[in-house]
C-alpha positions as CSV (number, residue, x, y, z in Angstrom):
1,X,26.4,20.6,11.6
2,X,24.9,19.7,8.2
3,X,27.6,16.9,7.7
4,X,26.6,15.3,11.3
5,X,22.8,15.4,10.8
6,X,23.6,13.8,7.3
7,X,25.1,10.9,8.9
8,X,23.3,7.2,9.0
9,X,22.4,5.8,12.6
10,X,25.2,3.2,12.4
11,X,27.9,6.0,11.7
12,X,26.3,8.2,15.0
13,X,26.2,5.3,17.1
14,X,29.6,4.1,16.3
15,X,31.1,7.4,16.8
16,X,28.9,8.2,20.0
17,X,30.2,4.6,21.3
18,X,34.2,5.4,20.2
19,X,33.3,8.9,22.5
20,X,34.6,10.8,19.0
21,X,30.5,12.7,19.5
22,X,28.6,13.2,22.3
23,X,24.9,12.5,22.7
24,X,25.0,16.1,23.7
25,X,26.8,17.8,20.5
26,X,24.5,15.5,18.3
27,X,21.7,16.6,20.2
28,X,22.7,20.4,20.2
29,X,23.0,20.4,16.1
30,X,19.4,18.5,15.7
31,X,17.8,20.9,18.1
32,X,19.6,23.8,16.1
33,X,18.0,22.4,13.0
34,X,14.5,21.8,14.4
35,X,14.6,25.4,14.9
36,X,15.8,26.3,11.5
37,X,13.2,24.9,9.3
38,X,10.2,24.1,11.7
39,X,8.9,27.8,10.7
40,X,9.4,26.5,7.2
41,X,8.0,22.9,7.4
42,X,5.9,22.9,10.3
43,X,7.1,19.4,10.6
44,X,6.4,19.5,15.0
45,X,3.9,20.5,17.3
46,X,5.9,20.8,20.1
47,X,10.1,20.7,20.7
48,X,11.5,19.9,24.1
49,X,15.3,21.0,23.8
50,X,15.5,21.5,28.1
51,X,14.2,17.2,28.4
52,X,16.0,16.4,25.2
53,X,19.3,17.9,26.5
54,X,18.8,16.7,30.1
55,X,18.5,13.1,28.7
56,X,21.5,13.6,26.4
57,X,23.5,14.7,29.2
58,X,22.3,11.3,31.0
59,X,23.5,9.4,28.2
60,X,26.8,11.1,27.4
61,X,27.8,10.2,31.3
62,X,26.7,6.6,30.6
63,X,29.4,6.6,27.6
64,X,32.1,8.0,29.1
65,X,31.8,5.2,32.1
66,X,32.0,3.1,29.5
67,X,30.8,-1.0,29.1
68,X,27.4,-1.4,27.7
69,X,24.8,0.9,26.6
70,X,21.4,0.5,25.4
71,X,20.7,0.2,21.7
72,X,20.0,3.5,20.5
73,X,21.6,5.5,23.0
74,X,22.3,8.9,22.3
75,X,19.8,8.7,18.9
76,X,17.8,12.0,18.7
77,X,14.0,11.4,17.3
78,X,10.8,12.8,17.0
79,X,7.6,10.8,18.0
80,X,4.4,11.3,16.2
81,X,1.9,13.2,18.5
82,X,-0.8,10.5,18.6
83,X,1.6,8.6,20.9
84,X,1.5,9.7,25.1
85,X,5.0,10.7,26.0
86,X,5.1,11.1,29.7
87,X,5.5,15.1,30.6
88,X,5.7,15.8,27.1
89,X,2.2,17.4,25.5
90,X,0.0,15.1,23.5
91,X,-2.2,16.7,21.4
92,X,-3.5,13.8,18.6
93,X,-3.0,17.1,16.3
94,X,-6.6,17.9,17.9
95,X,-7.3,21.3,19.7
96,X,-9.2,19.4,21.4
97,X,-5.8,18.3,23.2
98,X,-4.3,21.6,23.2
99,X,-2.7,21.1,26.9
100,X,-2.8,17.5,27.6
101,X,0.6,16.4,29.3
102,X,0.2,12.6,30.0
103,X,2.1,11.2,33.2
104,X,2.8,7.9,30.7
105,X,4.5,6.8,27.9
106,X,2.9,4.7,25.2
107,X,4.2,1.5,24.5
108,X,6.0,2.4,21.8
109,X,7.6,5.3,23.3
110,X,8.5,3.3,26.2
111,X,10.2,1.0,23.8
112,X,12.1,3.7,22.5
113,X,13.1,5.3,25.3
114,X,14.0,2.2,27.2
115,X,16.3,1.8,23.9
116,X,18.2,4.5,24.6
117,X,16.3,7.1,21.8
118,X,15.9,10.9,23.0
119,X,12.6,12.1,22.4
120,X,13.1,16.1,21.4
121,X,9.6,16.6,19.5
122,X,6.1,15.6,18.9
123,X,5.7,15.5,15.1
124,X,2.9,17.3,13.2
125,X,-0.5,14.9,12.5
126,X,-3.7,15.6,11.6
127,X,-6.6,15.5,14.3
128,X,-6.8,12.4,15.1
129,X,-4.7,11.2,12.3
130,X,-7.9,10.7,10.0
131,X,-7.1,12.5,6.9
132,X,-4.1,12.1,4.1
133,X,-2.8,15.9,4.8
134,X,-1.4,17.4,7.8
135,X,-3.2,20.5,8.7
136,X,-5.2,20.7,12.4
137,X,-6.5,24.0,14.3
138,X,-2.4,23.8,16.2
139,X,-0.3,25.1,13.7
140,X,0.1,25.8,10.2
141,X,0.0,23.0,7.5
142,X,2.9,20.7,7.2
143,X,4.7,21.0,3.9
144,X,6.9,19.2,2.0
145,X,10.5,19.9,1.9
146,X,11.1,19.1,-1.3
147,X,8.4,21.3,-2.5
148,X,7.5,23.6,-0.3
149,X,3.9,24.4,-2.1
150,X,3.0,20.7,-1.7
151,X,1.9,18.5,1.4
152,X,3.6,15.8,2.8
153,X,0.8,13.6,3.2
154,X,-0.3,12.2,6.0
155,X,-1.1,11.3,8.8
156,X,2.7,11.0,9.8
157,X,3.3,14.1,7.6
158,X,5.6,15.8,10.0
159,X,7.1,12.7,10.9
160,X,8.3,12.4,6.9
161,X,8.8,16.5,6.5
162,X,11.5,16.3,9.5
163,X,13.6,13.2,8.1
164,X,13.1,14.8,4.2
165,X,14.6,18.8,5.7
166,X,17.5,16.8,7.2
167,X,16.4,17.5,10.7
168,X,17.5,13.7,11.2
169,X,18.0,10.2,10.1
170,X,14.6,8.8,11.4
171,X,11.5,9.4,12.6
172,X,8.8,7.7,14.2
173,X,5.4,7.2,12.9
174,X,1.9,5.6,12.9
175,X,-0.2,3.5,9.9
176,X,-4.0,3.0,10.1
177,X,-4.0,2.8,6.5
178,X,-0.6,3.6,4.7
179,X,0.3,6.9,6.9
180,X,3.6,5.8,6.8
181,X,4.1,5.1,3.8
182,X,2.0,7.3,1.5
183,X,3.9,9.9,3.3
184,X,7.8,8.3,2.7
185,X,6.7,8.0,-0.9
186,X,5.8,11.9,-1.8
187,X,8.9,12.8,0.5
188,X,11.7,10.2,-1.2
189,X,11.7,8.3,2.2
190,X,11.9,4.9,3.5
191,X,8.5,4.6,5.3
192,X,8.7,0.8,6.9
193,X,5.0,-0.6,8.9
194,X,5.8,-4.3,10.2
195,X,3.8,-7.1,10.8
196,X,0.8,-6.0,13.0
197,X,2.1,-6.8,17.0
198,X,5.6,-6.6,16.1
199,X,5.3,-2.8,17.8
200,X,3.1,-2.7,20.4
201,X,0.1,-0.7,20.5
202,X,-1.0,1.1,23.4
203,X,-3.0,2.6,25.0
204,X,-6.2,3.1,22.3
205,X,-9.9,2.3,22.8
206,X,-9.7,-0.9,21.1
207,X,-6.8,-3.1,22.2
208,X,-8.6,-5.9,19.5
209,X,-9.0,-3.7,16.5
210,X,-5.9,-4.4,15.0
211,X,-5.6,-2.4,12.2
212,X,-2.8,0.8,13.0
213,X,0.1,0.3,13.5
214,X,3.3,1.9,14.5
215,X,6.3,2.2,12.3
216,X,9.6,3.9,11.0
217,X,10.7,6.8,8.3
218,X,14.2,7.4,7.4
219,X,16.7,8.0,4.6
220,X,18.0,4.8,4.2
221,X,16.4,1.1,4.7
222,X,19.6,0.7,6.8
223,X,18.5,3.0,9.2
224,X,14.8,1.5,9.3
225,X,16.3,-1.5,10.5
226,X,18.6,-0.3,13.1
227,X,15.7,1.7,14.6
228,X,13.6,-1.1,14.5
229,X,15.8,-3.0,17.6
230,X,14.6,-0.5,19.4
231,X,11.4,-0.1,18.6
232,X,10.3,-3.7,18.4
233,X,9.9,-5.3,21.2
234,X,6.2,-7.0,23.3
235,X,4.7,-5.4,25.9
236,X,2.2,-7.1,28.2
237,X,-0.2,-4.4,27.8
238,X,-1.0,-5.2,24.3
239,X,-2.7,-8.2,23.9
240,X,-2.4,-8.8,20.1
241,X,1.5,-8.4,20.2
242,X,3.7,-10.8,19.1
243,X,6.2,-11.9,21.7
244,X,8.6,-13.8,19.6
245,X,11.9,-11.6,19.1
246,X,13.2,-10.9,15.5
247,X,16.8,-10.0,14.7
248,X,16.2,-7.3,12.4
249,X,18.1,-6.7,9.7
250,X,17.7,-6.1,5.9
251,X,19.9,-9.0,4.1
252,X,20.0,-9.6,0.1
253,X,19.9,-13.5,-0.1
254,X,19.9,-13.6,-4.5
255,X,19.7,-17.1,-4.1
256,X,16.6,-17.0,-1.2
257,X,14.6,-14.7,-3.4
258,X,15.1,-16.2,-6.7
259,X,13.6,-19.3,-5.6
260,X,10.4,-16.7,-4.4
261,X,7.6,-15.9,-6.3
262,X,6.8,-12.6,-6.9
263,X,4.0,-10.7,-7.9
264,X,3.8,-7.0,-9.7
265,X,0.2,-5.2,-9.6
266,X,0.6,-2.0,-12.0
267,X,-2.4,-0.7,-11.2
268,X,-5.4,-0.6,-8.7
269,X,-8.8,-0.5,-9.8
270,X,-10.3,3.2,-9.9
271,X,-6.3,4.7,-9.3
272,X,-5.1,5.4,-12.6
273,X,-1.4,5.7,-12.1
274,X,0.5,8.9,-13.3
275,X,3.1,7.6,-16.2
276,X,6.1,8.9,-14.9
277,X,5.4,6.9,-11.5
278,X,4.1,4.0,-14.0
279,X,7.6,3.9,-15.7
280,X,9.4,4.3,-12.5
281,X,8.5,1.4,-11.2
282,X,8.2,-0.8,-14.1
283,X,11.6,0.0,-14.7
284,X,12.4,-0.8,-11.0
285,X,10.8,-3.7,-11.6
286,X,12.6,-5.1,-14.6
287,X,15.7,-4.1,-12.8
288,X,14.7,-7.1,-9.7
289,X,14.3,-9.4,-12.5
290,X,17.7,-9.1,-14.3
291,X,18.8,-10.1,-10.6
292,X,16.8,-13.3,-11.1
293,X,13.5,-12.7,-9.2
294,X,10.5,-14.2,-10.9
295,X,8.0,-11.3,-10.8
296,X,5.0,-11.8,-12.7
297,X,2.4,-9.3,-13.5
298,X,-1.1,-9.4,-11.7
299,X,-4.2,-7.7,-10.9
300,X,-6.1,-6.7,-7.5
301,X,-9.4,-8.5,-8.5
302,X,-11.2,-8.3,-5.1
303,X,-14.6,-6.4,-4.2
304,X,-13.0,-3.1,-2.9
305,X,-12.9,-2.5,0.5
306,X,-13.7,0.9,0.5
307,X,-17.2,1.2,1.7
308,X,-16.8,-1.1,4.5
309,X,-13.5,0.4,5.6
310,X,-15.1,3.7,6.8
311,X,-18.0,1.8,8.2
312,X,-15.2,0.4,11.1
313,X,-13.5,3.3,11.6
314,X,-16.1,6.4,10.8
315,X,-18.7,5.4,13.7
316,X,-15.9,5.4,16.3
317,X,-14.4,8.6,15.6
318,X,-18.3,9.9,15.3
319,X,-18.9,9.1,18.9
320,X,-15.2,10.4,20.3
321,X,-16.8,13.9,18.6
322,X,-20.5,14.1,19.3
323,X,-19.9,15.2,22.6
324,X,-17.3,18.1,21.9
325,X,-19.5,19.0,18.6
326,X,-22.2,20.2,21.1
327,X,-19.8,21.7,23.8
328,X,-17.2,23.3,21.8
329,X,-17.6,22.7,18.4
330,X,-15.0,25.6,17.5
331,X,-12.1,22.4,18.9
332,X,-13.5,20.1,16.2
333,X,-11.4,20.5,12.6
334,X,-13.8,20.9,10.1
335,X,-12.1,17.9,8.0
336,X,-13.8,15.9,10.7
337,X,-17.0,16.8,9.6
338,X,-17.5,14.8,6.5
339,X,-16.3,11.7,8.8
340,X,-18.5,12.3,11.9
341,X,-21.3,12.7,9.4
342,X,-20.9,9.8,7.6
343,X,-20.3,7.8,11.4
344,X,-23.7,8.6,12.3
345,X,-25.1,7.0,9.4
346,X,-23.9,3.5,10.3
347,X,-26.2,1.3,11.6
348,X,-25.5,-1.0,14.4
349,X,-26.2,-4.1,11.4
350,X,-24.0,-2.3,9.4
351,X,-21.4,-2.3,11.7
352,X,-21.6,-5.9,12.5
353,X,-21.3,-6.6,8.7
354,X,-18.6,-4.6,8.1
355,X,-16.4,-6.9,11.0
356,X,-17.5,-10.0,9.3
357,X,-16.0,-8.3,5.7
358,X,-13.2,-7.6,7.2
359,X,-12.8,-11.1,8.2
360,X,-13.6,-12.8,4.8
361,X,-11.5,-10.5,2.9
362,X,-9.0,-12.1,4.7
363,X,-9.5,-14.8,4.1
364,X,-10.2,-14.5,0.2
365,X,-6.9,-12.4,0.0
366,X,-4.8,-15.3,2.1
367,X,-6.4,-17.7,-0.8
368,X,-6.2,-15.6,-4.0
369,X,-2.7,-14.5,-3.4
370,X,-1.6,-17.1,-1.5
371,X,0.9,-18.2,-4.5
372,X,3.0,-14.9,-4.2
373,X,5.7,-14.9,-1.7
374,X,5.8,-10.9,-2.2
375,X,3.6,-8.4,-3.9
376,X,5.4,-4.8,-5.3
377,X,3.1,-2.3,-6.8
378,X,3.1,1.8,-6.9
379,X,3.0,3.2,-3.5
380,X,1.0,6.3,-4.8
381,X,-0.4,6.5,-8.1
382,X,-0.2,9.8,-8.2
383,X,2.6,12.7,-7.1
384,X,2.5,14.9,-4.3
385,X,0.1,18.1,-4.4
386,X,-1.0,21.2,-3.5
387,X,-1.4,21.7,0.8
388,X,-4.8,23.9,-0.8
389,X,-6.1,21.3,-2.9
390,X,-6.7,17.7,-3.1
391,X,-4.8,15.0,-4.6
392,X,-5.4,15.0,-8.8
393,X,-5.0,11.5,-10.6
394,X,-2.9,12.1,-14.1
395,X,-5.9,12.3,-16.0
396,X,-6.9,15.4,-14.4
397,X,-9.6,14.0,-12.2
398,X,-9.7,14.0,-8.5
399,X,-11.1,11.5,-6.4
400,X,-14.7,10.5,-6.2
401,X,-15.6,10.8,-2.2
402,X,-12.1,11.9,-0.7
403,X,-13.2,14.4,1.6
404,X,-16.3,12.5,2.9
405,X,-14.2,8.7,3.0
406,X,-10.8,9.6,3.4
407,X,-10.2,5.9,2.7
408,X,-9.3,5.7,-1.4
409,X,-5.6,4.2,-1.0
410,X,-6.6,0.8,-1.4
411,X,-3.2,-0.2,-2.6
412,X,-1.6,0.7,0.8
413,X,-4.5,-0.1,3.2
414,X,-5.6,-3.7,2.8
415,X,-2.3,-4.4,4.3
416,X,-3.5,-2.9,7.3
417,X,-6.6,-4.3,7.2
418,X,-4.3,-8.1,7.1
419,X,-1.6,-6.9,9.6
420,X,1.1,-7.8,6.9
421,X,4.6,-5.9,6.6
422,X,4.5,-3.5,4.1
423,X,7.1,-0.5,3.0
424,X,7.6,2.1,0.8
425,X,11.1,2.3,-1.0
426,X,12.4,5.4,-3.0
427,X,11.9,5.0,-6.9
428,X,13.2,8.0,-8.1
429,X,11.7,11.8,-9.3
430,X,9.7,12.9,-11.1
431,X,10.6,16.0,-13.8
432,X,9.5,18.5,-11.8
433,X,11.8,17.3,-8.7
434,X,8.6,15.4,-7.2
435,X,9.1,12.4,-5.5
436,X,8.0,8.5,-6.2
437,X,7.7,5.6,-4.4
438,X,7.3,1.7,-4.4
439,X,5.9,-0.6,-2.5
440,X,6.7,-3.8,-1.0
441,X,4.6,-6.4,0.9
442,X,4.8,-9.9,2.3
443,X,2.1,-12.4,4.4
444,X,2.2,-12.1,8.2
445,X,5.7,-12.3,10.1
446,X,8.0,-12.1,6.9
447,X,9.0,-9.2,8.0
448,X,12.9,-10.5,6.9
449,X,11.7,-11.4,3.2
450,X,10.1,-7.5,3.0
451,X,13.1,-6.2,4.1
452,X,15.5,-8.1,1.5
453,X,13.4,-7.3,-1.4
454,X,13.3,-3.6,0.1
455,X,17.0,-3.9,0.0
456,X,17.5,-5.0,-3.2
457,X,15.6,-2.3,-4.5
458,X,17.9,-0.1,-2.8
459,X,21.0,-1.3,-4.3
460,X,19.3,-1.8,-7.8
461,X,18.2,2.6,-7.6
């Protein structure tokens, strides 16, 4: 069992399609698994092993009768519980949402399943996905397999605890501002968020916002890729997707990327970077330029976007709350508190100004950057920590405003805030066994160029 869940998702499909496994065996050993360390890891909310083996029962006839079969048939995954799966509970990680079962899928779940994928579990999240750790009122904190005393991160914490204990090869996930990634890096992961509309996004209260997206966690970029021709894909229900198709893969071209220009940030202003991740990816670094890459060394030199970052996305989550904060407040986490409070304080101006920021750091980012063909920097300046505490920068400080912003990751979440492709490669551990991670982004619809330098990396570990 160990040796088939260890297995990339070229090497299952292949066998699946030669009829040497069957979608129900591979099925059987991930449920098996699930069980296993789900006590441990807390990594779902909810497993489905009755749908999950119906389906791979479905698929396994659809092999046998051989001819063609969808892309990802057969492929067990989880799906991050902020995403309706039809007859499958939906909870947002809120206890709010205890017993929701929606009659639809989202459109990336659609995608998924139209792909072939079998949905046997809702990964853990925060409520609402608004906080860097994965605790809610639902279940007990999600913790990170490689150290069990630590968190995951978040918000797709269980989504990055289930690939990291082995339960499989992948796992879905969503980014509003690096909850992917942040996530792949303290768990040794791949965590891959595309160019915003690549994925669709639906449903969600604001089809325009434009700022989360859905992506991908796995072991290996390989796998990233192969899940992402599933995926990817429009839908006519999002209205900011992108309807051009992509072949996805993850190519080294040496002599493509030599004749890019790349750019390496060290450090972010206010994130003091722990040394060990410091020399990690300096060393990771040097290692792209004995390949021939021009990377020079840079700084982030913008106004942060902190401030007006929770001014979008505090006042919405305020007025979700305000009416189940007078009904039943004993549903509302109390994490949300700090968030809801600091909602109510935005003023309608406010608001309105924070939009038009938004806007004109694009714009100032497009021009100040717009030299750089890439941009690599630390994915987390510091290492994972303790599920009781909150995250402590190597000088021994913690983080000015964390509980009441929940928006300090600024080296991860202005790519939201563009809609570029960004992801978060493995760089290696820490002493202590702790994991690190880099980070990789490119400008709008490169999504190919992110994924070669992503691979490079890879081969250069």
């Amino acid at each position: 069992m160990t040796d088939l869940l260890a297995l990339p998702v070229s090497k299952l499909l292949a066998l699946m399609k030669a009829r040497e496994l069957s979608p129900v065996e591979l099925m059987e050993a991930t449920l098996a698994k699930a069980e296993e360390v789900n006590e441990a890891t807390s990594a779902f909310l909810t497993i489905v092993p009755d749908k999950a083996l119906a389906e791979a029962r479905r698929l396994e006839a659809l092999y046998m009768r051989g001819g063609e079969v969808p892309v990802l048939a057969g492929l067990p995954i989880s799906i991050k519980d902020t995403e309706p799966t039809a007859g499958i509970r939906t909870t947002i990680g809120s206890a709010i949402n205890r017993d929701n079962v929606p009659d639809f899928d989202g459109a990336a779940a659609a995608n998924l399943k139209r792909a072939g994928a079998i949905v046997f579990a809702k990964s853990n999240t925060p409520a609402f996905a608004a906080y860097g750790n994965t605790e809610n009122l639902l279940a007990a904190p999600c913790r990170n397999p490689l150290r069990l005393t630590d968190t995951p991160g978040g918000s797709s914490g269980g989504a990055a605890a289930s690939v990291a204990a082995g339960i499989g090869p992948v796992a879905h996930g969503t980014d509003g501002g690096g909850s992917v990634r942040m996530p792949a890096a303290l768990c040794g992961l791949v965590g891959f968020k595309p160019s915003y509309g690549r994925i669709p996004y639906w449903p969600r209260a604001d089809l325009w916002e434009g700022r989360a997206h859905h992506g991908v966690l796995s072991r290996t970029l390989e796998d990233a890729v192969l899940t992402m021709r599933g995926l990817a894909g429009a839908s006519p229900l999002d209205p900011l997707c992108e309807a051009e198709a992509l072949d996805w893969r993850a190519e080294v071209d040496l002599g493509d990327l030599r004749r890019r220009r790349g750019l390496y940030i060290a450090e972010f202003p206010g994130l003091p970077v722990d040394p060990v991740i410091a020399d990690a990816c300096a060393a990771a670094v040097a290692r792209l330029r004995g390949e021939g890459l021009e990377i020079e060394e840079g700084a982030f030199d913008l106004p942060s976007t902190n401030e007006w970052l929770t001014h979008l996305w505090h006042p919405p989550l305020a007025m979700m709350l305000r009416p189940w904060l007078e009904k039943a407040p004993e549903l509302v986490d109390r994490q949300l508190l700090p968030l809801v409070e600091s909602g109510n304080r935005v003023t309608f101006d406010t608001y309105l100004r924070a939009r038009e920021k938004r806007s004109q750091f694009n714009t100032d980012f497009v021009r100040r950057y717009a030299a750089y063909d890439y941009i690599i920097c630390p994915t987390m300046p510091c290492l994972s920590w303790s599920i009781d505490g909150n995250p402590v920068l190597h000088d021994g400080q913690g983080i000015p405003g964390i509980d009441e912003i929940a928006t300090v990751w600024e080296q991860i979440h202005i790519y939201n805030l563009l809609g570029w492709p960004a992801i978060s490669m493995p760089c290696g551990h820490a002493p202590d066994g702790r994991a690190i991670g880099i980070h990789v982004a490119t400008k709008r619809n490169e999504d190919l160029l992110c994924l070669s330098v992503a691979s490079l990396l890879e081969q250069t570990q």
